[in-house]
C-alpha positions in Angstrom: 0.0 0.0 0.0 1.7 3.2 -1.1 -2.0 5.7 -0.8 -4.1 6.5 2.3 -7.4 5.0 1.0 -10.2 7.8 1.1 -13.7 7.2 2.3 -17.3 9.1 1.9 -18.6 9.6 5.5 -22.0 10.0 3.3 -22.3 6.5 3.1 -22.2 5.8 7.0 -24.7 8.5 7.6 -27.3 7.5 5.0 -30.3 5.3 5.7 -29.2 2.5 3.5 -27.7 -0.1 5.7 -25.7 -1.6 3.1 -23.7 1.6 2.7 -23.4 1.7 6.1 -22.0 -1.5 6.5 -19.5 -1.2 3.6 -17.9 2.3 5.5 -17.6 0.7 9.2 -16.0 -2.6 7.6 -13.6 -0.6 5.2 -12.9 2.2 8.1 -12.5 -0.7 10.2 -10.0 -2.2 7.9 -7.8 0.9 6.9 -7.3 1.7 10.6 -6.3 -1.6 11.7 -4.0 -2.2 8.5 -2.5 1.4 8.6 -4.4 3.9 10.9 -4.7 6.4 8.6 -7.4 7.4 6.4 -8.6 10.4 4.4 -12.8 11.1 4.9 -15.1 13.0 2.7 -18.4 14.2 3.1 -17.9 15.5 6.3 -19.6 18.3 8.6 -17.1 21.6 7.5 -18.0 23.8 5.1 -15.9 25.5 2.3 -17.4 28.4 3.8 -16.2 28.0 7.5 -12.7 26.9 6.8 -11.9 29.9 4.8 -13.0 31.7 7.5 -10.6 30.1 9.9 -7.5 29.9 7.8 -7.8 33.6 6.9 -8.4 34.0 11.0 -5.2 31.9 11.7 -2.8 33.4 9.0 -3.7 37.0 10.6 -3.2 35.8 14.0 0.6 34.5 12.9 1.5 36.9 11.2 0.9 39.6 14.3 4.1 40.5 15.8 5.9 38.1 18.3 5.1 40.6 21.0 1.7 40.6 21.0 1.5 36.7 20.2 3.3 36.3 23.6 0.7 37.8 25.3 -0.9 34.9 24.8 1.1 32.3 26.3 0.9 30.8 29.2 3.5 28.2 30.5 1.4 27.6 33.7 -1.6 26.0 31.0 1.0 23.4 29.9 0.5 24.2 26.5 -2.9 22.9 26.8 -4.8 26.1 26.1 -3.4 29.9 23.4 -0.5 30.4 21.8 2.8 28.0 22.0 5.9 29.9 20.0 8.4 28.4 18.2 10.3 25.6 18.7 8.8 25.0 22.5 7.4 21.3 21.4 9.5 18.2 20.5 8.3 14.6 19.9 9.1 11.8 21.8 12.5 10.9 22.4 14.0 14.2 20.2 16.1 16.1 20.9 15.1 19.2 18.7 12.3 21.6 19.0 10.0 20.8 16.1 9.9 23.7 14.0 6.3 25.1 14.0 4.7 27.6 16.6 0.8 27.1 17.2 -2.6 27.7 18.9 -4.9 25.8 21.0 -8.6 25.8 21.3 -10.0 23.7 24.1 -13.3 22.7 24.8 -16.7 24.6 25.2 -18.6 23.7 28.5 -21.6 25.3 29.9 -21.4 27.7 32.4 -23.7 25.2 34.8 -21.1 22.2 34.1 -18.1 23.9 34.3 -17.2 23.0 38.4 -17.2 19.2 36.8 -14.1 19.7 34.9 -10.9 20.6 35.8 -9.8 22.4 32.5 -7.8 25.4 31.5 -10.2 28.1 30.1 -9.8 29.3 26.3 -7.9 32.5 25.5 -9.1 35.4 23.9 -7.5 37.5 21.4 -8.6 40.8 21.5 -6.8 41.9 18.1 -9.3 39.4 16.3 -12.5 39.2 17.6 -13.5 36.9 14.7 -10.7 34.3 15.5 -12.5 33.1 18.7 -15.8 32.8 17.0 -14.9 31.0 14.1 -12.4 28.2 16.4 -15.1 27.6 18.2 -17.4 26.7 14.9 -14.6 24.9 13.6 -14.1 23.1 17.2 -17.8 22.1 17.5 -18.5 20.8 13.7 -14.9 18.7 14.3 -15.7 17.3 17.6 -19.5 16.1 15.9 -17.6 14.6 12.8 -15.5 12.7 14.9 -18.6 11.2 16.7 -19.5 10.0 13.5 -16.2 8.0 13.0 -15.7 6.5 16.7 -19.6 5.2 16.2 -18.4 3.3 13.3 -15.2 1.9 14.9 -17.4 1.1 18.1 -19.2 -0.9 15.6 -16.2 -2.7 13.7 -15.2 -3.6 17.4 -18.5 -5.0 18.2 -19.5 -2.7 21.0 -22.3 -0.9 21.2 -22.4 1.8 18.8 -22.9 4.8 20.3 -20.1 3.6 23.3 -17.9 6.7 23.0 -20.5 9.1 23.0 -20.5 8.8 26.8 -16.5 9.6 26.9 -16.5 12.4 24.3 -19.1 14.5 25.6 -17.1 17.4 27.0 -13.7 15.5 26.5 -10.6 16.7 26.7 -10.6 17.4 23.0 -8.0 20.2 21.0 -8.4 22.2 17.9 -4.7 23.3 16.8 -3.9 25.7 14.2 -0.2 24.9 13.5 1.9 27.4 11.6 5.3 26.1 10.3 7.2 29.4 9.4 9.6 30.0 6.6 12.9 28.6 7.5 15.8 30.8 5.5 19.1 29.2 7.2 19.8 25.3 7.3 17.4 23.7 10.0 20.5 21.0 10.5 18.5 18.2 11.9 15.2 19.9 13.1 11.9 19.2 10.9 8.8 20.7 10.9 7.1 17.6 13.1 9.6 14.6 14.2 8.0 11.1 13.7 5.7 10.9 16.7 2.2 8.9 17.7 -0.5 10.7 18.4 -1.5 10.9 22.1 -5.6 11.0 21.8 -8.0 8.7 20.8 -8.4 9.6 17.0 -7.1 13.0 15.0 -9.1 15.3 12.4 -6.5 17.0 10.6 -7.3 19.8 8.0 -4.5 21.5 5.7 -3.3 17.8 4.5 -3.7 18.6 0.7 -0.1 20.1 0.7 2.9 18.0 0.8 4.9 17.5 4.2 3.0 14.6 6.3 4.5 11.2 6.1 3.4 7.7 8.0 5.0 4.9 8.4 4.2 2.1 6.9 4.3 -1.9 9.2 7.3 -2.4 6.6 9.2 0.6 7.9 8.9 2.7 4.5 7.6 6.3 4.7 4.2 7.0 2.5 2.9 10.5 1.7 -0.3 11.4 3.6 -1.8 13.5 1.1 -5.7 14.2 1.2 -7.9 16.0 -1.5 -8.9 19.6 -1.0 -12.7 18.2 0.6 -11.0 15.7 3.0 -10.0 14.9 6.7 -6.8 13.2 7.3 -8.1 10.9 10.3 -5.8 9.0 12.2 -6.1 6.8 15.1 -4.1 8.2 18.9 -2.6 6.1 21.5 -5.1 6.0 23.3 -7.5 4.1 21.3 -4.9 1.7 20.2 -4.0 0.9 23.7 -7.4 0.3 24.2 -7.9 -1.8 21.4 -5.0 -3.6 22.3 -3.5 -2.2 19.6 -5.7 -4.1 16.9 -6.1 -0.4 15.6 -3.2 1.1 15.0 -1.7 4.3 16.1 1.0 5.0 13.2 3.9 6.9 13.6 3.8 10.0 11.3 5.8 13.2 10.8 5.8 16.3 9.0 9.3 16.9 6.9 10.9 19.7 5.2 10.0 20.4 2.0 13.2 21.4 -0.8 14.4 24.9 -0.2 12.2 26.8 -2.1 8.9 25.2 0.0 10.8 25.7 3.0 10.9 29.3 2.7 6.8 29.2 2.4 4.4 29.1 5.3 2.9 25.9 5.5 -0.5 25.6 8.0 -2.4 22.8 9.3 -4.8 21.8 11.6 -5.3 18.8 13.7 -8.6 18.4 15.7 -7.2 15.7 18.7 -10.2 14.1 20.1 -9.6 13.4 23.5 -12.6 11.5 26.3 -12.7 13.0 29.6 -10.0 12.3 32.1 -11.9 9.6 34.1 -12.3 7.1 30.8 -10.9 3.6 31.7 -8.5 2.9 28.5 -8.7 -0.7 29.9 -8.5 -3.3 27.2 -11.5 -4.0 25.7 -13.0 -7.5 26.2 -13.7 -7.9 22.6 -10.2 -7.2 21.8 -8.5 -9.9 23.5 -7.9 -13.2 22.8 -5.5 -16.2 23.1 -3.3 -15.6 20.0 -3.7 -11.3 21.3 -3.6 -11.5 25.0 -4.1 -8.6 26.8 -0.9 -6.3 26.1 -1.4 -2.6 28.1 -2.0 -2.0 31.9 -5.2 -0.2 32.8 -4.9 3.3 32.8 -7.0 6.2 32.8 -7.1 8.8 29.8 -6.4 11.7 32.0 -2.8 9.6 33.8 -2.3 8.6 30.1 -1.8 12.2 29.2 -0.1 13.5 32.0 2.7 10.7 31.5 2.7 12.2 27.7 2.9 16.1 28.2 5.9 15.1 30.6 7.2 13.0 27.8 6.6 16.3 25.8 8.3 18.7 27.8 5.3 20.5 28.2 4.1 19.7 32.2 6.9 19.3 34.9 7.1 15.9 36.9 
């Protein structure tokens, strides 16, 4: 296999069962042989991502200053503005070079004691920034509803299983701007190879060269989507809970040849993360005597902790 297969999300939304069928077996399928696979057909309009990528490009391209403003090392990364170079994958040693935003989740005033999360930042030079993240947060977060109820099916489990997990998660939205890079980056790329931490990613901005996964045979395969697709890919935490029968694949984001490298390049992951209390446990229907049960239990909210210390972002 040297192409991400695409699917229609169309077809597990319509009333024809047949349809439906076909996209949670093939889904099924792509994730467990790969864990990457580019969707169509769903919930974001043409519309609202122009509105958010001409939201994001103004917000980089504001002067460090004021994009510092928004920062805030005591959030962990986990909510504004992270600059340049502050992240690195797992096990590198370099800053990966890209500087980025994040958009947490939306609860209601009356829930909000429940949940111990950092609150979104604001930027008051764009008013229209925060509206349209938080458009772009909630159609994301429904889309990928859509795909764990068809995974929850593939696993035999109840279909709307995750629904109880995701519902106020722990979920991110991350505009991601890799800057132009004029002098020799040495060994530094724009994303090391790296798993994702969550249970499955939404990425927009995947039409451009630059994302790689690696394939079970060790060769790298460009992750290129069409202009009207998701790049969806499955996170550590659902592989461990699936005791790995679908796969989190490691993936990175390289430099381009000079000329692209002294371009902008954006992108923007959606991470969909369950709230903190889910038991990543291994599911009963994943284990068997030829796949015994291979993780410890583990909550999602101790999972991510471990990572984000991994990550340099949250002190032991």
């Amino acid at each position: 296999m040297n192409k991400i297969p695409s699917l229609d999300l169309r077809d597990f939304l319509s009333e024809d069962p047949h349809r439906k069928k076909e996209f949670v077996q093939s889904i099924g399928k792509n994730f467990q042989e790969i864990g990457f696979c580019a969707v169509k057909g769903h919930l974001l309009s043409d519309e609202l991502v122009e509105r958010l990528y001409k939201q994001i490009k103004l917000f980089f391209d504001l002067p460090y200053e004021v994009k510092t403003k928004y920062e805030f090392p005591q959030y962990s990364g986990q909510r504004g503005y992270v600059s340049f170079g502050k992240e690195s994958a797992k096990g590198s040693k370099h800053g990966d070079l890209k500087e980025y935003w994040h958009f947490g989740q939306y609860i209601e005033k009356e829930e909000k004691d429940k949940y111990n999360y950092f609150p979104n930042i604001h930027v008051d030079e764009l008013p229209e920034f925060n509206k349209v993240g938080k458009e772009v947060y909630s159609t994301l977060e429904k889309t990928a509803k859509y795909i764990l109820r068809a995974l929850a099916l593939y696993l035999n489990i109840e279909e709307n299983y995750f629904d109880q997990y995701i519902k106020n998660g722990n979920s991110i939205l991350r505009p991601i701007h890799y800057p132009p890079i004029l002098d020799n980056p040495k060994e530094a790329v724009r994303a090391s190879a790296h798993g994702d931490i969550n249970l499955i990613t939404l990425l927009m901005g995947a039409h451009g060269k630059g994302l790689q996964v690696q394939h079970s045979n060790g060769e790298w395969i460009d992750a290129m989507a069409s202009k009207d697709e998701l790049m969806i890919n499955i996170g550590d935490m659902l592989s461990r809970h699936t005791n790995n029968l679908l796969k989190s694949t490691v993936h990175r984001v390289v430099n381009p040849d000079r000329e692209l490298l002294k371009k902008s390049r954006y992108s923007i992951p959606f991470f969909m993360h369950p709230v903190s209390e889910m038991k990543l446990n291994v599911l009963e229907s994943c284990i068997c005597e030829e796949y015994p049960k291979s993780f410890d239990d583990i909550t999602a909210g101790e999972f991510l902790n471990e990572r984000l210390v991994e990550l340099g972002l949250l002190k032991k």
